[in-house]
C-alpha positions in Angstrom: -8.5 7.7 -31.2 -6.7 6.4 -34.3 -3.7 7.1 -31.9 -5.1 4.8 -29.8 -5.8 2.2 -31.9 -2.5 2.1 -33.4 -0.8 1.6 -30.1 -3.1 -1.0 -29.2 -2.7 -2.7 -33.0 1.1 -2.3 -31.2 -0.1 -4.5 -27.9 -2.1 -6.9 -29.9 0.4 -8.0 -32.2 3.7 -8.1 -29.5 5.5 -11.3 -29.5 8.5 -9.8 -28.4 11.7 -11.9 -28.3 13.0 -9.1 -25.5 9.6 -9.6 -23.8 9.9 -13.0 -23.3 13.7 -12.8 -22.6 12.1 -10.9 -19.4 9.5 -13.3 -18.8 11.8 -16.6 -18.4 14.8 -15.2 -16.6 15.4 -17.1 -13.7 13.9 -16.5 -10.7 15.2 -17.3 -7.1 13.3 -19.3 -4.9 10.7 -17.4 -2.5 11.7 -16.8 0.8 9.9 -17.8 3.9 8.8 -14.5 4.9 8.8 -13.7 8.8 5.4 -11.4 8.9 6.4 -10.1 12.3 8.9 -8.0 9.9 6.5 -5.3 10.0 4.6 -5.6 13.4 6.2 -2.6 14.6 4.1 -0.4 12.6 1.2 -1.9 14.7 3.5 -2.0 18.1 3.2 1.2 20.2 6.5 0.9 21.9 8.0 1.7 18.5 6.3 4.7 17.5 8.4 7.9 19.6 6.2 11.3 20.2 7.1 14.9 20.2 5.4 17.5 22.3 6.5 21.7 22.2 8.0 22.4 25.3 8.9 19.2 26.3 12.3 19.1 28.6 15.1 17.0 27.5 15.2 13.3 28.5 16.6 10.6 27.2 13.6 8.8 25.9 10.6 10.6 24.5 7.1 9.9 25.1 5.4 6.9 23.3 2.0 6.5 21.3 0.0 4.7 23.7 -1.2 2.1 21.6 -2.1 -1.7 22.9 0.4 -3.7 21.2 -1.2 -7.1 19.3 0.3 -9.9 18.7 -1.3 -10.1 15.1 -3.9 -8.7 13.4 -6.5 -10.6 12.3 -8.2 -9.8 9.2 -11.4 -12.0 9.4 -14.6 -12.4 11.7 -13.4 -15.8 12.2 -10.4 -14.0 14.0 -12.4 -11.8 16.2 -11.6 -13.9 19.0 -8.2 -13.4 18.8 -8.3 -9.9 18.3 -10.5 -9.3 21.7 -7.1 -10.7 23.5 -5.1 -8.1 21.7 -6.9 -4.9 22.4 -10.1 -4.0 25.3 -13.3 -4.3 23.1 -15.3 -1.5 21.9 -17.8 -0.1 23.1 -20.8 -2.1 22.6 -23.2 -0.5 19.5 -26.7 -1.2 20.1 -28.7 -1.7 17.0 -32.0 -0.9 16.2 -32.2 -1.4 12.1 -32.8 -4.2 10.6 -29.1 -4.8 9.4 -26.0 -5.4 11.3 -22.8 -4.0 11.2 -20.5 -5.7 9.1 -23.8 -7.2 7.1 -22.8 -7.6 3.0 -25.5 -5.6 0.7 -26.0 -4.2 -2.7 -27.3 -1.1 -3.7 -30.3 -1.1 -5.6 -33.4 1.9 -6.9 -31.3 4.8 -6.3 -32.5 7.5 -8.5 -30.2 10.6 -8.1 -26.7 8.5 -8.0 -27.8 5.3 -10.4 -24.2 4.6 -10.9 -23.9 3.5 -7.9 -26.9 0.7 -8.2 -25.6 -3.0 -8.0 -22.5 -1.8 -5.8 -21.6 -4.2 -2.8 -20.6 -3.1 0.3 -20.4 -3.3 4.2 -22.7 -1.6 6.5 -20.2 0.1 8.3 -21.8 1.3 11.5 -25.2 1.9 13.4 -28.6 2.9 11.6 -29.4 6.3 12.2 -32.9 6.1 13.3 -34.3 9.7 12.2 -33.4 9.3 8.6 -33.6 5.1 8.0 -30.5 5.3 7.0 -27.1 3.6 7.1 -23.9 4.2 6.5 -22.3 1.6 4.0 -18.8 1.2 3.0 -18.7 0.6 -0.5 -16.0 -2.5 -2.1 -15.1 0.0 -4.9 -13.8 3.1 -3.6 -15.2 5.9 -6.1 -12.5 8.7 -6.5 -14.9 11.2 -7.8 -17.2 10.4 -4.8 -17.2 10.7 -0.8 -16.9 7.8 1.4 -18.9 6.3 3.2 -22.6 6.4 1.3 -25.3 7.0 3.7 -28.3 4.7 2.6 -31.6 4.4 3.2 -32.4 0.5 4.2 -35.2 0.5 1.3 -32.4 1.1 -1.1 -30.1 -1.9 -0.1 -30.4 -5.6 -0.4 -28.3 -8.4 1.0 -25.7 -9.6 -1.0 -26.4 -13.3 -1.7 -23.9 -16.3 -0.3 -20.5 -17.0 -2.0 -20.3 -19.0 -4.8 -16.9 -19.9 -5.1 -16.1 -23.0 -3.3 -13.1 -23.5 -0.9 -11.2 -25.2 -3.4 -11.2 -22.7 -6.0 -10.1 -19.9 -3.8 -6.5 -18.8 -3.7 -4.4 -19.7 -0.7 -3.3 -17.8 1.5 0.3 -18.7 3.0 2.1 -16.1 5.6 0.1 -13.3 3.8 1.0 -13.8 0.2 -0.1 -16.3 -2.3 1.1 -19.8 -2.5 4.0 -19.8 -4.4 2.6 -21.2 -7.4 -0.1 -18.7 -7.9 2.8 -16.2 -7.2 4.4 -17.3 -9.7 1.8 -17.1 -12.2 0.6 -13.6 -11.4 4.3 -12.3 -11.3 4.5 -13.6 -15.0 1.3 -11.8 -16.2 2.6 -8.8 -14.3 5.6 -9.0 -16.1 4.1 -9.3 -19.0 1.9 -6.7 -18.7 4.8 -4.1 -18.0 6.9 -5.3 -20.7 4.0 -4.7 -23.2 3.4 -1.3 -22.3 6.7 0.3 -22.1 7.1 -1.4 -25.7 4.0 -0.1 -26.6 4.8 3.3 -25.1 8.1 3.2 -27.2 10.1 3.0 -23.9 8.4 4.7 -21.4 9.4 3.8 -17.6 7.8 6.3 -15.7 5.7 4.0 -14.1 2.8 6.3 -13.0 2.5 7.1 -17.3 2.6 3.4 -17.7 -0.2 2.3 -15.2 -2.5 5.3 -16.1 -2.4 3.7 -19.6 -3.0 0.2 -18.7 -5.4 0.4 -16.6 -7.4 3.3 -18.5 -7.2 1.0 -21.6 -7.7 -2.3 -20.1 -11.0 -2.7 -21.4 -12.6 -0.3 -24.1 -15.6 0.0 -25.3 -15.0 -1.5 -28.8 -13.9 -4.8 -27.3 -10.2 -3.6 -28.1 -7.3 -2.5 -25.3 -4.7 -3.9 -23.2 -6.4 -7.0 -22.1 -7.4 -8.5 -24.8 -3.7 -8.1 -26.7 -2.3 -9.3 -23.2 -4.5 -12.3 -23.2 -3.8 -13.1 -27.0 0.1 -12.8 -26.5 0.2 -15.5 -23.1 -2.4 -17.9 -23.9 -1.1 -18.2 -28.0 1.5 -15.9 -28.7 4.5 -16.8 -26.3 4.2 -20.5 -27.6 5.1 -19.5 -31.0 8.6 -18.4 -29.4 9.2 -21.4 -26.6 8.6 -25.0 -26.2 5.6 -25.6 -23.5 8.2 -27.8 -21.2 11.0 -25.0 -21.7 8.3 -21.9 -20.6 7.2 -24.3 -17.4 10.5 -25.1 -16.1 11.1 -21.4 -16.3 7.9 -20.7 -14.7 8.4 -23.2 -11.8 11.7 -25.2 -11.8 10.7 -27.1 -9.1 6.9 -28.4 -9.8 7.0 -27.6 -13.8 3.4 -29.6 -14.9 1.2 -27.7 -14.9 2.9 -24.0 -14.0 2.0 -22.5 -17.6 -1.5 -23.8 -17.5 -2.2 -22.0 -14.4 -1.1 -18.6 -16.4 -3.7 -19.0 -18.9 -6.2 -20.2 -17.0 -5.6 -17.2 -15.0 -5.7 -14.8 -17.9 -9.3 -16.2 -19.2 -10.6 -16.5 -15.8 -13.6 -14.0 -14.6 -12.3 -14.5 -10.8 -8.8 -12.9 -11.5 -7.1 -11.1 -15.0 -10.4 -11.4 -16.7 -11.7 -9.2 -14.0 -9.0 -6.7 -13.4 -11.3 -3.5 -14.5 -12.9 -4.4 -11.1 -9.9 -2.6 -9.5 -9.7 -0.4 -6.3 -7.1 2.1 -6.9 -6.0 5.2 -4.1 -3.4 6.9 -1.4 -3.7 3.6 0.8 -1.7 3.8 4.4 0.1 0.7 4.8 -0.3 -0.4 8.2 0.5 -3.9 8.9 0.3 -7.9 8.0 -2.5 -10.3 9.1 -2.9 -14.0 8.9 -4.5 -13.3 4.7 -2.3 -10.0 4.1 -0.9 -7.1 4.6 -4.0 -4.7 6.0 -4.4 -1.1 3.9 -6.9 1.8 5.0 -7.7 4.0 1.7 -6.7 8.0 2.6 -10.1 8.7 1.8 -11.9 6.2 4.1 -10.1 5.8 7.2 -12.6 3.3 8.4 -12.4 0.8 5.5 -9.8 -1.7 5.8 -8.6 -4.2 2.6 -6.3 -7.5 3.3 -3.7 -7.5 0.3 -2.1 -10.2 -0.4 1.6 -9.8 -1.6 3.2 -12.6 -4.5 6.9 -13.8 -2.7 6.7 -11.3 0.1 3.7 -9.6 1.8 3.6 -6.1 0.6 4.1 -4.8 4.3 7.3 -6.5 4.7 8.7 -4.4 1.7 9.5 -1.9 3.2 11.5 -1.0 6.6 9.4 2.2 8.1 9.3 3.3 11.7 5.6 4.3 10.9 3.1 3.0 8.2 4.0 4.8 4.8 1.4 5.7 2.4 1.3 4.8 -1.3 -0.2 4.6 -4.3 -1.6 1.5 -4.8 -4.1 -1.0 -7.3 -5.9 -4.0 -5.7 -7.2 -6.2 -7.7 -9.1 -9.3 -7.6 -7.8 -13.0 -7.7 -9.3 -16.0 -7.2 -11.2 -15.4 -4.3 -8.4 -12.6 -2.5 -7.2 -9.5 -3.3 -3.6 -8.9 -4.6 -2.2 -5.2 -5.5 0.0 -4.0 -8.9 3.5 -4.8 -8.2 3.5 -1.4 -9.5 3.7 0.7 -6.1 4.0 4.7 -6.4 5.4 7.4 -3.6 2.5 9.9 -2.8 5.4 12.6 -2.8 6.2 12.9 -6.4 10.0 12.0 -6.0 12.2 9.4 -4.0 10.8 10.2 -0.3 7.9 8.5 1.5 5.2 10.0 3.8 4.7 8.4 6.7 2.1 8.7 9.7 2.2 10.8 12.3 2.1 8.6 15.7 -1.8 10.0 16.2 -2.7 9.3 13.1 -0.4 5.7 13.2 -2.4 5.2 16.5 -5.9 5.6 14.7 -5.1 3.4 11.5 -4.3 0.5 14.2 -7.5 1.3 15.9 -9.7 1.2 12.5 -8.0 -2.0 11.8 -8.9 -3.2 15.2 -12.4 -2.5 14.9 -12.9 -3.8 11.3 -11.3 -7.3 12.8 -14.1 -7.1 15.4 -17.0 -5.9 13.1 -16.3 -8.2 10.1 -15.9 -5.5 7.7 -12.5 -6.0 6.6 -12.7 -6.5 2.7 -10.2 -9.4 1.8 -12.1 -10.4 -1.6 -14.6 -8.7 -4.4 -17.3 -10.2 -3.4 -19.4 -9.0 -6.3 -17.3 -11.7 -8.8 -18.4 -14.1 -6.4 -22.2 -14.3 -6.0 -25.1 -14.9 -8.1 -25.9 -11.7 -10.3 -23.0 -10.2 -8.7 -22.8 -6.5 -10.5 -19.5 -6.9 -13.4 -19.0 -2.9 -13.7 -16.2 -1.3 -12.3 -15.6 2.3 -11.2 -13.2 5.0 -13.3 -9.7 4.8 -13.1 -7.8 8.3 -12.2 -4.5 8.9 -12.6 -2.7 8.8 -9.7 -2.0 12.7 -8.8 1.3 13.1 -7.5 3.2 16.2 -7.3 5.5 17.3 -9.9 9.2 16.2 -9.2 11.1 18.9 -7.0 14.1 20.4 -9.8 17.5 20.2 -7.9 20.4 21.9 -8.5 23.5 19.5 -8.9 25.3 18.6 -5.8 28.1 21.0 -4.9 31.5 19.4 -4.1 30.9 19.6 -0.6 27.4 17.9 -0.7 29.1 14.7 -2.7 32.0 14.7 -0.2 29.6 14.3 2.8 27.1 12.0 0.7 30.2 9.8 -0.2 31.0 9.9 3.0 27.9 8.6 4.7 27.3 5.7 1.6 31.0 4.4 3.2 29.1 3.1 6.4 27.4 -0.1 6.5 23.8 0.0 6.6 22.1 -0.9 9.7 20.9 -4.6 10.3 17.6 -5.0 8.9 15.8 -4.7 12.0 12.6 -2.2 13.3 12.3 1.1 14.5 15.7 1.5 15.8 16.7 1.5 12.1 14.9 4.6 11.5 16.8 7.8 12.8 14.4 10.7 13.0 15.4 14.4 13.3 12.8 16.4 15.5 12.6 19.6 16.0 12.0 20.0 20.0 10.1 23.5 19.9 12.7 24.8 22.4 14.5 27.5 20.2 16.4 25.8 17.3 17.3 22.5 18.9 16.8 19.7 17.1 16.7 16.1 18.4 18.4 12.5 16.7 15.7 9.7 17.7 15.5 6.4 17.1 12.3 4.6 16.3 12.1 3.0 19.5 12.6 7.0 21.3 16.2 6.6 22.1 18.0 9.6 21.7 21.3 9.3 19.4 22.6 13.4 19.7 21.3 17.0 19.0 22.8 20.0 17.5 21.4 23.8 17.7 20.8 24.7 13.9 21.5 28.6 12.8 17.3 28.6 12.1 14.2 27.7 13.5 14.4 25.0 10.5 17.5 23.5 10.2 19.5 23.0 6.7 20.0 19.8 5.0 23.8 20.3 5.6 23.8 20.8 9.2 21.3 17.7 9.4 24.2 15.5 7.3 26.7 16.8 9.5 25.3 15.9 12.5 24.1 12.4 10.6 27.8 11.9 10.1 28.6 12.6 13.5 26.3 9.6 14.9 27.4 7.4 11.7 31.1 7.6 13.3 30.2 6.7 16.9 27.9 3.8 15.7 29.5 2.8 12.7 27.0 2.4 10.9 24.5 4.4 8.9 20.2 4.3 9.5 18.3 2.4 6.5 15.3 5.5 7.3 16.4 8.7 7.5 13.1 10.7 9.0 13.5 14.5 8.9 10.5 16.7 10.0 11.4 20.3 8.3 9.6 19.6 4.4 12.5 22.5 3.1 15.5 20.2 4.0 14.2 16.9 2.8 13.8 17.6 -0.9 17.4 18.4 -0.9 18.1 15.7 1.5 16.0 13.1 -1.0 17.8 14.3 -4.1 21.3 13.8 -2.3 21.2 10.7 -1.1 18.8 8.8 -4.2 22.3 6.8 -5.4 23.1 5.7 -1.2 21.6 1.7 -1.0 19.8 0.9 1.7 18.5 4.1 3.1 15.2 6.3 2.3 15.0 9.9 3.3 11.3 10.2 4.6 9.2 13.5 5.6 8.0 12.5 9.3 4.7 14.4 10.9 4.7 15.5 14.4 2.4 16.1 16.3 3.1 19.0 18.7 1.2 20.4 21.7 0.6 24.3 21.1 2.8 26.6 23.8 1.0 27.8 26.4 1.4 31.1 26.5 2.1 32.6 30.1 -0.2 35.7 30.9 1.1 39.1 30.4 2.4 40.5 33.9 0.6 43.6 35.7 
């Protein structure tokens, strides 16, 4: 403890000059942000399946997956949705709730922890037991998802508070630029102070376990309030208020540095942040107010993030929706995420979906549209006696980093070869090249995102090495001139290596890819 309090003596009394250098570099002007960058995750036509014993063509099978236009991400947007994709099936109700109804939890005796929670009932009552399932705002990592309540133990939650104009905008699934702006700066902030605090520490899952463990302790101490005394009082020892807001908005300056403090005092965004939902989130597409995450351990909950100058689905170019570590937190009214993003892999790579399991995040996002239940705000900051408690934070459990031996001479000539090609143009799934094992001996497959086969090779193994999958890489990099941004390899022992090899190439991931295979049918023995 008096370790503790030393660092955090540390964070309270940081008025860093380097800090604040950070802080008020310049920053380029936001970009309009297309959000169909990354409707491919949500368009079947993208999304190329592999089946054992499949014979060769061309262009492999496709997820069958209704292709929307856009997802929406409110019950206001149901509508729309109903044109993108057949409806359900119609859920008769017998309770006396409805799905997508807000509640709070309330008398529960053997899990009391979980009294004042808010939440969605998230499908039909079950008549036999009075109960219903309900989708909690705050997932619980120590706890399964959904609770099953019983309707005496729920109330519904009262009407929002927060007017209209007090709510943060939404603009082509990020913040207006002004309130990204602001929260970019605390963020900024925030990261600074720790890896000062930390005496230099970058690993960034380190550095979020500690600020968001410490945020708030018990003895009124921790990260938030040393945050909050260092940007609404500190950094104006060190700059001149018209200096910090033309840094903070060149453009529209009055005003800009206001915003930050009002932000940090404010019990509807930093004020708030230990009232944090933090997970393995897929990342499966944008809507009209964010990019739309399922939780790994709720695949029916859907949350609408919004990014700060580009929607956090746009940040990435991936054939399939990746999965990440993420933090949401609350914000006026919405729900933004850590800028902080972690791989679930423990090093470079990124998992992505398998096309089933791409096909059944789209669906749950679908069907949340249509219910109402997709969570785009805390809704417990936000009504009368809302509950102010917050669930524990875990550190993020990622697997140790995968030790490497250093690259041989033969490895670095083929890596520098392949870094010499241009990347491909920024432009989905044909970006991605995927290397799939066909199940017919020990041929492997080149595929584009969009199915298109590029070549094949026969490896020496039924799992081919890392260097025959760079020589055959090469091979297609010659006759296209070019060089794939997502490099999707489906054998886990060659992508390690493969990740490792390629971390210093721009432009291009290495990413594990899941297939999903049909078992061989095995013909019957002769007589």
């Amino acid at each position: 403890m008096e370790k503790l309090n030393s660092i955090l003596l540390v964070l309270a009394t940081l008025i860093s000059a380097l800090i604040v250098h950070q802080l008020l570099k310049p920053k380029a002007k936001a970009k309009k942000v297309d959000t169909k960058a990354f409707d491919s995750l949500l368009d079947g036509d993208g999304w190329a399946e592999e089946e054992e014993g499949e014979k060769k063509t061309e262009v492999l099978p496709k997820a069958a997956i209704p292709p929307p236009e856009a997802m929406p991400t409110t019950p206001s947007d149901v509508a729309a949705a109903a044109v993108a994709a057949p409806p359900p099936p119609k859920k008769v109700n017998e309770g006396p709730f409805n799905i997508g109804d807000r509640v709070i939890l309330k008398n529960l005796v053997s899990a009391q922890e979980l009294n004042g929670r808010h939440g969605f009932i998230a499908d039909l009552w079950d008549k036999k037991t009075e109960r219903y399932p309900v989708d909690l705002d705050l997932l619980d990592p120590t706890r399964k998802s959904p609770k099953i309540v019983k309707v005496g133990n729920m109330t519904k939650e009262p009407p929002i508070i927060t007017k209209d104009e007090e709510r943060a905008v939404a603009v082509n699934g990020c913040l207006d630029e002004a309130s990204g702006r602001s929260a970019s700066f605390i963020f900024s902030a925030l990261r600074g102070s720790l890896q000062n605090s930390l005496k230099g520490e970058k690993d960034p899952q380190k550095l979020a376990a500690f600020g968001w463990r410490y945020w708030k302790t018990p003895d009124g101490q921790g990260v938030y309030p040393s945050l909050k005394e260092f940007l609404t009082k500190g950094i104006l020892t060190q700059n001149k208020l018209e200096d910090l807001e033309k840094q903070l908005n060149a453009e529209n300056p009055k005003g800009a540095y206001a915003k930050v403090s009002k932000a940090m005092t404010s019990e509807l965004a930093v004020a708030s942040w230990h009232i944090r939902v933090s997970g393995a989130f897929w990342i499966v597409g944008i809507g009209p107010e964010g990019t739309l995450v399922i939780p790994e351990n709720n695949p029916r909950q859907v949350y609408a993030v919004l990014g700060f100058k580009m929607p956090l689905g746009a940040q990435g170019q991936f054939p399939r929706p990746p999965k990440f570590f993420l933090t949401l937190l609350p914000w006026y009214g919405r729900i933004i995420h850590d800028p902080m993003i972690m791989t679930t892999t423990g090093n470079n790579g990124v998992e992505l979906a398998s096309p089933n399991k791409a096909a059944e995040l789209v669906a749950a996002c679908k069907l949340a549209a249509q219910e109402g239940r997709v969570v785009n705000r805390l809704a417990q900051l936000e009504v009368k006696g809302g509950s102010k408690v917050g669930v524990p934070y875990l550190p993020f459990n990622t697997p140790p980093p995968v030790k490497m031996d250093p690259a041989t001479e033969k490895e670095r000539g083929m890596v520098d070869t392949l870094a010499d090609y241009k990347s491909a143009a920024d432009k989905q799934p044909a970006s991605a090249w995927n290397f799939i094992r066909s199940g017919n001996g020990n041929q492997v497959m080149l595929i584009n995102g969009k199915g298109a086969k590029l070549g094949e090779f026969l490896a020496g193994a039924p799992e081919p090495t890392h260097l025959e999958i760079l020589e055959s890489l090469l091979v297609v990099c010659q006759e296209k001139k070019e060089r794939p941004r997502i490099v999707g390899v489906d054998t886990p022992s060659a992508v390690a290596r493969l990740q490792f090899l390629t971390q210093g190439v721009s432009n291009m991931t290495v990413a594990q890819v899941n297939v999903t295979r049909k078992p061989q049918q095995r013909k019957p023995p002769s007589s």
